[in-house]
MIMI-866227 format. One line per 3 residues: number of its first residue (from 1); their letters; for each residue y, z, x of C-alpha. Coordinates in steps of 0.1 Angstrom, whole numbers. Last residue first. Example, Ala and Ser with C-alpha at 12.3 -4.5 7.8 and 13.67 -1.06 7.14 Angstrom:
2
2> sa> -11 71 137  -45 78 123;
This chain:
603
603> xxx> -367 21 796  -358 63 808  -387 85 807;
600> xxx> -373 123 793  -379 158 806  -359 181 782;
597> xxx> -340 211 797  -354 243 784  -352 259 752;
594> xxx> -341 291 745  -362 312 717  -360 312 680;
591> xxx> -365 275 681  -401 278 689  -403 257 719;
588> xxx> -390 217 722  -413 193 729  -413 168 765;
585> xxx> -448 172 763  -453 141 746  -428 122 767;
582> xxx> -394 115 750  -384 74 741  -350 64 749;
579> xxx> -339 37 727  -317 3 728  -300 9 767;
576> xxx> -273 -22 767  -274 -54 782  -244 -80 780;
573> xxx> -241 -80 818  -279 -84 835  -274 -73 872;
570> xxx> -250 -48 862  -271 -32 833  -304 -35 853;
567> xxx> -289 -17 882  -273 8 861  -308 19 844;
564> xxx> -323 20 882  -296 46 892  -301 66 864;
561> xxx> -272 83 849  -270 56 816  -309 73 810;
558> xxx> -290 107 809  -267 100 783  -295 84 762;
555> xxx> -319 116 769  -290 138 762  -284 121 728;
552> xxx> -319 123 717  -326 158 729  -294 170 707;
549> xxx> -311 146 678  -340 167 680  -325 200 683;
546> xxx> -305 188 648  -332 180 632  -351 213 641;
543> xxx> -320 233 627  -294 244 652  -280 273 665;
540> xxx> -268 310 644  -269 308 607  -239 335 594;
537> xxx> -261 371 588  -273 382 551  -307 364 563;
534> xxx> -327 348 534  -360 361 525  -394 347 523;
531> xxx> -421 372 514  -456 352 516  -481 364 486;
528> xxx> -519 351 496  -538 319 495  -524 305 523;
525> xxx> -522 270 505  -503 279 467  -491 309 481;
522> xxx> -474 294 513  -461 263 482  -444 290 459;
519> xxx> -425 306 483  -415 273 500  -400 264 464;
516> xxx> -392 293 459  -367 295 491  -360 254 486;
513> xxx> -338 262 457  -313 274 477  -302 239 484;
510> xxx> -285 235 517  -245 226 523  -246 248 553;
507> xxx> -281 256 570  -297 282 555  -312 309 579;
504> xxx> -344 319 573  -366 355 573  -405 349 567;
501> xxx> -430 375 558  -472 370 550  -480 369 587;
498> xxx> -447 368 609  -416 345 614  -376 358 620;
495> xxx> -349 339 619  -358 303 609  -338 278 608;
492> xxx> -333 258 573  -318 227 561  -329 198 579;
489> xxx> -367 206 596  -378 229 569  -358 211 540;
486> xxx> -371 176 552  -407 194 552  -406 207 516;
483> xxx> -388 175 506  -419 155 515  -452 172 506;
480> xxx> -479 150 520  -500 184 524  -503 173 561;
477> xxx> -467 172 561  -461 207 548  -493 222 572;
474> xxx> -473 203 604  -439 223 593  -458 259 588;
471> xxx> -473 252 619  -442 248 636  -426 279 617;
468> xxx> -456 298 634  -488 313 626  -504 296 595;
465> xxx> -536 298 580  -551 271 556  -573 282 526;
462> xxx> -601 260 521  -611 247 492  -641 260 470;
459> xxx> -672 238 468  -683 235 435  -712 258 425;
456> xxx> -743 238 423  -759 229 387  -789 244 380;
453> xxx> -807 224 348  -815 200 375  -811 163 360;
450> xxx> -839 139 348  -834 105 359  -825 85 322;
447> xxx> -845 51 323  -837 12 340  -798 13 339;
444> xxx> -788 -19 352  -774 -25 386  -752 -57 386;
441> xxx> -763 -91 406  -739 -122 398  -719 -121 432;
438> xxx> -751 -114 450  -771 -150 439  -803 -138 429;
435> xxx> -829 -167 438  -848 -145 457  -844 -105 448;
432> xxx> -815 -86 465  -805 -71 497  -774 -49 492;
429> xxx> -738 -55 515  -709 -35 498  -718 -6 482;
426> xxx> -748 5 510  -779 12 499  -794 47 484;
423> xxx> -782 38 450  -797 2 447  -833 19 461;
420> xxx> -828 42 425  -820 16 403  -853 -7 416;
417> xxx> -853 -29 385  -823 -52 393  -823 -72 360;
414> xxx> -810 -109 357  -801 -123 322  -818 -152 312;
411> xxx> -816 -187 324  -785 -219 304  -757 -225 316;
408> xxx> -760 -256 331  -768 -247 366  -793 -218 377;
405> xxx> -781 -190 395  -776 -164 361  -749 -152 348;
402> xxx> -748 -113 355  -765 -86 335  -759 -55 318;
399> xxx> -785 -39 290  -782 -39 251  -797 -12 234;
396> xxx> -772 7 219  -737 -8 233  -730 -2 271;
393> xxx> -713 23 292  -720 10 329  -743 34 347;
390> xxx> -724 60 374  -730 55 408  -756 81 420;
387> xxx> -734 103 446  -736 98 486  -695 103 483;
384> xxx> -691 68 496  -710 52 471  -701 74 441;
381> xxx> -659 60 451  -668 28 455  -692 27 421;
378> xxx> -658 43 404  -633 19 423  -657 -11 407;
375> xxx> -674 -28 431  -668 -61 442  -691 -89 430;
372> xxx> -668 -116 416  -642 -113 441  -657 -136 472;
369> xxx> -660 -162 441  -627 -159 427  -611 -160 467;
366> xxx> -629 -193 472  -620 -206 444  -585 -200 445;
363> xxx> -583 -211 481  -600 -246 469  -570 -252 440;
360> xxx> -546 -241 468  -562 -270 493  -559 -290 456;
357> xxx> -522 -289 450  -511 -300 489  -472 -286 497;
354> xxx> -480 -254 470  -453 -240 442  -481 -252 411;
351> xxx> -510 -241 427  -495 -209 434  -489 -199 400;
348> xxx> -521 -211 386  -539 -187 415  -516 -158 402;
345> xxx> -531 -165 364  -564 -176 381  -568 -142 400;
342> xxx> -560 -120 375  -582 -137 346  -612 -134 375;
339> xxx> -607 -98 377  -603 -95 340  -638 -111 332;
336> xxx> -654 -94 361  -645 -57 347  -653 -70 313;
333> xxx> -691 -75 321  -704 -110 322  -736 -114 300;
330> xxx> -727 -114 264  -700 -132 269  -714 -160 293;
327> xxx> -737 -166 262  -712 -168 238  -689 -193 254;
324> xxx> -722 -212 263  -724 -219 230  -691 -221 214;
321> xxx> -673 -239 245  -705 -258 246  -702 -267 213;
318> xxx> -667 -277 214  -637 -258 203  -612 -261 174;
315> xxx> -631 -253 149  -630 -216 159  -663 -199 153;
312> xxx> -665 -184 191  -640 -162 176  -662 -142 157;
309> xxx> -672 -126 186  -646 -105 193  -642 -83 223;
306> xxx> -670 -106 242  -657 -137 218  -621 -129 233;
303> xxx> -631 -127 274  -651 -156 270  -623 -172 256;
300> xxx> -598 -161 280  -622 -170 309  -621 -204 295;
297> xxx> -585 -204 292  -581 -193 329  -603 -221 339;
294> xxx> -585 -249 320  -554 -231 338  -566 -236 375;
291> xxx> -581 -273 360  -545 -276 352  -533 -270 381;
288> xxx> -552 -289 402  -545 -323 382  -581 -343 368;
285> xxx> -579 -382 380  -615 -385 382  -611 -378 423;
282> xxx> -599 -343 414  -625 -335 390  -652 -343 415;
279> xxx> -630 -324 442  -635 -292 419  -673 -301 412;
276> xxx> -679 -300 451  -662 -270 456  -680 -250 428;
273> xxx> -710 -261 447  -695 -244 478  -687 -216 462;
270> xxx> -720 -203 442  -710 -173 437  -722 -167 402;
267> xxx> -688 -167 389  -677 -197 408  -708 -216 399;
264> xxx> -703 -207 364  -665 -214 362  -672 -249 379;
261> xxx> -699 -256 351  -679 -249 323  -645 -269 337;
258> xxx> -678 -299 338  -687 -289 302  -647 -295 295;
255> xxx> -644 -326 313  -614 -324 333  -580 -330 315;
252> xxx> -551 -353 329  -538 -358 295  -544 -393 288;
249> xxx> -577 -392 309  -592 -367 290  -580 -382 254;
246> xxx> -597 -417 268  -632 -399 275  -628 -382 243;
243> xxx> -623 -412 223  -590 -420 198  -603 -461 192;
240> xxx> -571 -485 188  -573 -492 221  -576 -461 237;
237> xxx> -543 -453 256  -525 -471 221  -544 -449 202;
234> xxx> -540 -415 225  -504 -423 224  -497 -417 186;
231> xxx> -522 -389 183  -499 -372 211  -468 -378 187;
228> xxx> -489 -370 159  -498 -336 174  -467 -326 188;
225> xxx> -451 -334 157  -477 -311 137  -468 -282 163;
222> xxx> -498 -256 165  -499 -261 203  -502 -296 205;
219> xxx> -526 -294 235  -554 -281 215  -549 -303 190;
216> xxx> -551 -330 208  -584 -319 228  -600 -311 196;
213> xxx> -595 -346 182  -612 -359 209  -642 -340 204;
210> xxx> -640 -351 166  -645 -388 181  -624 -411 167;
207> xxx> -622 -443 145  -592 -457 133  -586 -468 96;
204> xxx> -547 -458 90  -557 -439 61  -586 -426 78;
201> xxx> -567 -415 111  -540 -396 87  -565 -373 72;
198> xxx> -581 -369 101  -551 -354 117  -545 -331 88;
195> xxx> -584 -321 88  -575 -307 128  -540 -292 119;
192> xxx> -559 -273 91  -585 -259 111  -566 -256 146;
189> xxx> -538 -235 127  -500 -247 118  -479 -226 139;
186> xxx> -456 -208 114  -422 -213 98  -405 -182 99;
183> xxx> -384 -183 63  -352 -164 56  -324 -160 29;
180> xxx> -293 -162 43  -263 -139 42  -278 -110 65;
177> xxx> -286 -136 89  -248 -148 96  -239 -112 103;
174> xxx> -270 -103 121  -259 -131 147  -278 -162 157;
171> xxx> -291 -159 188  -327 -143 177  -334 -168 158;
168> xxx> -342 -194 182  -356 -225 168  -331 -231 144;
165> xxx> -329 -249 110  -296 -238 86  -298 -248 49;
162> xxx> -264 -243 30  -260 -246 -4  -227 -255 -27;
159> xxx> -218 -259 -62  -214 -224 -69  -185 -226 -46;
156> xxx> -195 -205 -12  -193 -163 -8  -210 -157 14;
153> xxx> -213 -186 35  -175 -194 31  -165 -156 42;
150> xxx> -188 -161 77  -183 -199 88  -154 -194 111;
147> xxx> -169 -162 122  -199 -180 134  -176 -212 149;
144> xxx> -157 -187 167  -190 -172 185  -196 -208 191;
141> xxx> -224 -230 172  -259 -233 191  -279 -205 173;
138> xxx> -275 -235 143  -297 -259 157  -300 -280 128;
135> xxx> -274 -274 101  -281 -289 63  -253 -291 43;
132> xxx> -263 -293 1  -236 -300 -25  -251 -294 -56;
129> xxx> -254 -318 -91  -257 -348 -74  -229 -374 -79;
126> xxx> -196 -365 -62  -202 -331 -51  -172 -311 -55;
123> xxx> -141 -300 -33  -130 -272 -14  -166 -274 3;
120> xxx> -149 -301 24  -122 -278 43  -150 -253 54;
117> xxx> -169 -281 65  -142 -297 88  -136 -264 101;
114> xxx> -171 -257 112  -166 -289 131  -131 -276 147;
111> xxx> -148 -239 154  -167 -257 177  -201 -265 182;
108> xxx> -211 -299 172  -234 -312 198  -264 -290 192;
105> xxx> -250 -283 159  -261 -314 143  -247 -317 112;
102> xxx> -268 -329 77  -242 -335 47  -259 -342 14;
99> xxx> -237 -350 -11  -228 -385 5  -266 -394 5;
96> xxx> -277 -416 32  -306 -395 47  -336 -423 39;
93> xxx> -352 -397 20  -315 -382 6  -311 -418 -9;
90> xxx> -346 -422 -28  -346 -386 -41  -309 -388 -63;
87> xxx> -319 -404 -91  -358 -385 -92  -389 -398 -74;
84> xxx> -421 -383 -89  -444 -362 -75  -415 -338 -67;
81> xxx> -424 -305 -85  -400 -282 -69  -381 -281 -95;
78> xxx> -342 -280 -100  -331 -296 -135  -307 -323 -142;
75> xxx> -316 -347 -169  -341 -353 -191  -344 -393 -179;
72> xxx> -347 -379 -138  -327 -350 -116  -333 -332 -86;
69> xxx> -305 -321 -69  -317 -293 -57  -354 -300 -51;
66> xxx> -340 -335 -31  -321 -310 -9  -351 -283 -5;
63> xxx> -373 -315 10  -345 -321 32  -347 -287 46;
60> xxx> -383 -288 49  -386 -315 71  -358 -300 90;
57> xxx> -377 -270 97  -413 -288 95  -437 -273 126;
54> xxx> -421 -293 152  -407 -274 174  -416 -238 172;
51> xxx> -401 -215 142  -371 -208 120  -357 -215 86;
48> xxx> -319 -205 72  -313 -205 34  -283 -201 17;
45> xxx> -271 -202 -17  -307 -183 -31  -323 -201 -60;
42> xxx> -334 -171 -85  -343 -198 -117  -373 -177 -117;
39> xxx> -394 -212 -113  -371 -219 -85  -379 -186 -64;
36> xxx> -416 -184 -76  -419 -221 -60  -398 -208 -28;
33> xxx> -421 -182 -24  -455 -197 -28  -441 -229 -7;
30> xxx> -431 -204 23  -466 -189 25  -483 -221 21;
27> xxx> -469 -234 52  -495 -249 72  -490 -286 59;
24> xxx> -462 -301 38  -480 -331 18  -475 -310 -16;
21> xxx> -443 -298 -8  -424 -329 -9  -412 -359 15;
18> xxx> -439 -348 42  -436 -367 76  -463 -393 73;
15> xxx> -446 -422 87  -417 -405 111  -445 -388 131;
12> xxx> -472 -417 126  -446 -439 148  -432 -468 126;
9> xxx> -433 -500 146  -407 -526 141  -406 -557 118;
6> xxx> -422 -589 133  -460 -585 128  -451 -573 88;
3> xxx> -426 -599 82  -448 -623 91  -478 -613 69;
């Protein structure tokens, strides 16, 4: 009993890690494989594994070594069937074997330590049948140290495996890949990592609450050493009892039903009780930002079970996750689920880079609730046209609504019979019944409006008219059309201009292409054929740009003339005239004709 109290603490981690492929969770995949593999007798010389952290890579790897050099009373035989210790099991367990070699590559990345192996695999194991080495973290050997190990891993001594471990696959060359037989180790699932964790609480005889047990596996992420590492701390944060209560406070969670109840009062716009529940969780110990992302994965699942409601089945969740999960799904239309994802995943963002956490938290809010009840672009768009907005598309027989006002989840879906009075009111601001809150009110579709069997013609568009090269410059930027209008003002003068016939002068270094171009656009708004022509004669004057910079520079030169300008510059040395801005009517005629001296304002 002494010995017990005094000798050190085993965490659950190093204490249930699998020693054969019986007790290896989540990987059923990889077993099938390598158990066909051995009972073939097709046992590859190298094998490289990959995944997240903690999901068995170097658990696995060791397993594999005692499965090569297994051996017992009939002697040496590879099997994966390890229920029974063999000769050589004991000291690869406890990693003392000399035949098997495990490297950390992490801080052994040279073409030296490569070197070292390279020199030992001359020579044979001394008392297993294979010599196995066993390379964690190989994408973090040298480019040298790769091409070191290249013709060795190969073509190795028959003797000899490797097993490399790595979590990112993607640095370790093709070359070194195409040589190894590979396994992606997998996240385990909620179900199984949930009945693992159970598993291991019985046999050590805690209690817990399955709530609890959620919460940890939620925040392990699929990783089983994540998970019993996080186990590991929620009994010593308990007291030897794994609780929800505890588990919340361990990992600065709210209370889920409570995260539920904020995302219903923000949805239904009810912002300043969502306030309230916000600093509730704050003065419980709850961080900002992870409230901002417990919402977000809320609104994720609500989002899933509405897409696919079998997911609402997942083990992993609480009741009211599953419950009022469902319910919100079936009643929150997709537009507001995305809009609110949007404005969490930014909100989370912000959160995390602001001076005071939960002022950001309460701008989130506010802006989520404000958001839930803007229109869609295509009810906008009917609104301000006068049309009927279109209904929401919706599966046979099953009508829109909104969560309800009510707290706890729970009221029925809210219908806005009067359709047609919704129409005629204005998009943004609409009166509605007592007790509907506006950011959870939608129009439903009450019954089909008959429609005229006449449909009006649609309008035809107007055909603009032009009479001068100006005109034909304003029409260009009215139309929005950029390059025509650079190529009028920069690259073109005109010669000659009347109705349906144009005669230009191309600037120098000017695209030709701009003569169909302008062709093509006159028909395309006039209506009618336009003859644009290019004159055979050099371009006399200056394009429209070039007019205007002329006026630019004379107005400058003639604002350093007047005698109020130079007084300012000598009375204030250092200053200097910025810009000279040209009165409206100081524009320039028709450029065909002379025009006369500019009238400028001088500041």
């Amino acid at each position: 009993m002494a010995d017990a109290q005094t000798s050190p603490y085993l965490v659950l981690a190093r204490k249930y890690r699998p020693r054969d492929f019986s007790t290896l969770v989540g990987q059923d995949a990889m077993v099938q494989t390598l158990g066909n593999a051995f009972k073939q007798n097709r046992i590859h010389h190298a094998f490289i594994l990959t995944g997240v952290r903690g999901v068995g890579k170097t658990t696995t790897a060791r397993i594999l070594a005692r499965a090569f050099n297994y051996e017992d009373a009939s002697g040496r035989h590879p099997t994966l069937d390890l229920s029974v210790e063999g000769e050589h099991c004991r000291a690869i367990i406890e990693g003392r074997h000399v035949d098997v070699v495990e490297m950390d590559a992490a801080s052994n990345t040279g073409i030296n330590d490569i070197r070292e192996i390279i020199d030992s695999v001359k020579y044979g194991p001394v008392s297993a049948p294979f010599k196995v080495y066993v390379i964690d973290e190989v994408h973090m050997l040298s480019t040298a140290a790769f091409n070191g190990l290249l013709k060795t891993l190969e073509e190795p001594p028959p003797y000899v495996k490797f097993i490399f471990a790595t979590t990112e696959i993607r640095k370790v060359p093709v070359t070194i890949l195409s040589r190894c037989m590979r396994f992606d180790l997998r996240r385990i699932t909620p179900e199984v990592m949930t009945g693992y964790l159970q598993s291991i609480l019985e046999q050590e005889g805690i209690g817990f609450e399955p709530e609890a047990l959620a919460m940890i596996v939620r925040a392990g992420e699929g990783s089983a050493r994540d998970n019993l590492s996080l186990l590991d701390q929620a009994i010593a944060h308990g007291g030897g009892m794994v609780t929800a209560t505890t588990v919340k406070a361990m990992l600065g969670l709210g209370d889920r039903s409570r995260i539920i109840d904020l995302f219903e009062q923000v949805m239904g716009g009810r912002i300043g009780d969502g306030l309230e529940t916000l600093r509730d969780l704050y003065d419980m110990g709850a961080d900002p930002q992870t409230l901002m992302a417990d919402l977000a994965d809320f609104t994720h699942l609500v989002t899933r079970i509405k897409v696919v409601p079998a997911a609402g089945e997942d083990l992993s969740l609480t009741p009211d996750e599953r419950v009022r999960g469902a319910e919100y799904a079936g009643r929150l239309p997709m537009r507001a689920l995305s809009r609110a994802w949007q404005i969490l995943f930014k909100g989370h963002e912000e959160v995390g880079r602001a001076n005071n956490a939960l002022q950001a938290a309460e701008m989130v809010l506010v802006r989520l609730a404000y958001a839930a009840d803007l229109p869609t672009p295509d009810e906008l768009i009917a609104k301000l046209g006068n049309q009927p907005a279109p209904a929401p598309a919706l599966p046979p027989g099953q009508a829109m609504g909104r969560l309800p006002s009510g707290g706890g989840g729970g009221g029925q879906a809210m219908r806005v019979e009067a359709a047609q009075q919704y129409q005629n009111e204005p998009a943004i601001s609409r009166p509605l019944p007592d007790g509907v809150p506006q950011a959870l009110a939608t129009p439903v579709l009450v019954a089909a409006q008959p429609q005229s069997s006449v449909q009006p013609a649609p309008p035809q568009p107007s055909m603009a008219k032009v009479g001068s090269y100006r005109e034909l410059i304003a029409l260009a930027g009215a139309k929005r059309d950029v390059l025509l209008k650079l190529a009028l003002e920069g690259q073109m003068r005109p010669v000659s201009f009347s109705e349906g016939q144009i005669e230009v002068a191309l600037a120098e270094g000017a695209d030709p292409g701009v003569i169909a171009m302008l062709s093509a656009r006159l028909q395309q708004w006039t209506g009618s054929r336009w003859l644009v022509t290019v004159s055979s004669k050099p371009p006399e004057g200056m394009t429209l740009r070039q007019e205007q910079q002329e006026r630019q520079r004379a107005a400058h030169a003639a604002a350093h003339e007047d005698p109020l300008v130079q007084a300012i510059l000598e009375t204030f040395p250092g200053a200097k005239v910025v810009n000279v801005r040209l009165r409206d009517d100081a524009v320039a005629p028709e450029p065909e004709t002379a025009p006369p001296p500019p009238e400028e304002d001088e500041e």
